[in-house]
C-alpha positions as CSV (number, residue, x, y, z in Angstrom):
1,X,-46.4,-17.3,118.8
2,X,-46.3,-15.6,121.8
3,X,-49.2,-13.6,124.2
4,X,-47.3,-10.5,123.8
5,X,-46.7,-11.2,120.0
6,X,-50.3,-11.9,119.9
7,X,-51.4,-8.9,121.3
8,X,-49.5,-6.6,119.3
9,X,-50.4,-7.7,116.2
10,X,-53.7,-7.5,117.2
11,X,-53.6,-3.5,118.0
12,X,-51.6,-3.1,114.3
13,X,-53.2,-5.2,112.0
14,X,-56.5,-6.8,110.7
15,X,-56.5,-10.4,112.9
16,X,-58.7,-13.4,111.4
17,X,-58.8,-16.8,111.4
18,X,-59.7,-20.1,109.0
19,X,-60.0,-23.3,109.8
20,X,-55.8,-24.3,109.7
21,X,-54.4,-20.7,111.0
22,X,-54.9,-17.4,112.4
23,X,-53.7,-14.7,109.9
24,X,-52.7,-10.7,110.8
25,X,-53.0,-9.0,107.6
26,X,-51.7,-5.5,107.5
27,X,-53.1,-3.3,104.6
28,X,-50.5,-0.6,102.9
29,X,-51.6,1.6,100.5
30,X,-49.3,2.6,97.6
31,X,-48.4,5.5,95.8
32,X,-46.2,4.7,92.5
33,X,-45.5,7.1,89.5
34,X,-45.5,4.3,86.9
35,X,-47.8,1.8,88.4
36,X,-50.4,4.3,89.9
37,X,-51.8,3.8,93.3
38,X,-52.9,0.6,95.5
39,X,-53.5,-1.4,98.6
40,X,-51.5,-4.1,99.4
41,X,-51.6,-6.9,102.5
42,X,-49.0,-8.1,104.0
43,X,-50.4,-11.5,105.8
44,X,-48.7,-13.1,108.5
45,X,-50.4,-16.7,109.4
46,X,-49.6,-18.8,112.5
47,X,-51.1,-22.9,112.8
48,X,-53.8,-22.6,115.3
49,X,-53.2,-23.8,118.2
50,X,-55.3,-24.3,121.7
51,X,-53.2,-22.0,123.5
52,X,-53.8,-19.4,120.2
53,X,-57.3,-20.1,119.9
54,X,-58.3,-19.1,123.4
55,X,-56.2,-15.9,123.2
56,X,-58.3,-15.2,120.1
57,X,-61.9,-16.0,121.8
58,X,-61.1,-13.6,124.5
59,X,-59.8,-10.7,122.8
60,X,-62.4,-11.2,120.2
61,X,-65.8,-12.1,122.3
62,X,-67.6,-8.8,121.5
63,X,-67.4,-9.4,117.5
64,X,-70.6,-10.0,115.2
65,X,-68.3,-12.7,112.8
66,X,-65.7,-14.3,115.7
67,X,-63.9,-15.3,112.8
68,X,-63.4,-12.2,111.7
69,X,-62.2,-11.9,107.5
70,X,-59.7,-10.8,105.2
71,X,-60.0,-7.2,103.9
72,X,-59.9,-7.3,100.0
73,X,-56.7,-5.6,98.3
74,X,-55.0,-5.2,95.2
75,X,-51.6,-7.3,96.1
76,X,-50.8,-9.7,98.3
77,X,-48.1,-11.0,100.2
78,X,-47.9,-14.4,102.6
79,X,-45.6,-15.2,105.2
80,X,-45.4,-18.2,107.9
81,X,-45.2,-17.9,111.7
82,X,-44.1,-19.9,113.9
């Protein structure tokens, strides 16, 4: 992944990471005649990385859980980075 990459997905989506990857999850919300309404995340997950990790700790000093964490939603969809 790249700095730019990086940093755009950070201004569009929730960013957070585990101990294997660092996930942008971006929340829709729904609106379906048949089905009703809901929230659904699209997750995007990348292997961390040295290079990654710093990026992370530096646009995310200033938070209470560095980690950050995965907003709950009804749906959910997963899809590798590289």
């Amino acid at each position: 992944m790249t700095k730019e990459l990086f940093e755009y997905l950070c201004g569009k989506c929730n960013v957070y990471r585990t101990a294997r990857y660092i996930i942008a999850q971006q929340i829709v919300e729904r609106h379906d005649e048949k089905a009703g309404n809901y929230t659904m995340s699209l997750a995007f997950r990348t292997p961390r990385t040295p290079e990654l990790d710093e990026l992370y700790n530096r646009r995310f000093a200033g938070r209470m859980r560095l980690n950050g964490w995965r907003l709950r939603t009804d749906v959910r969809a997963l899809h590798g980075l590289r």
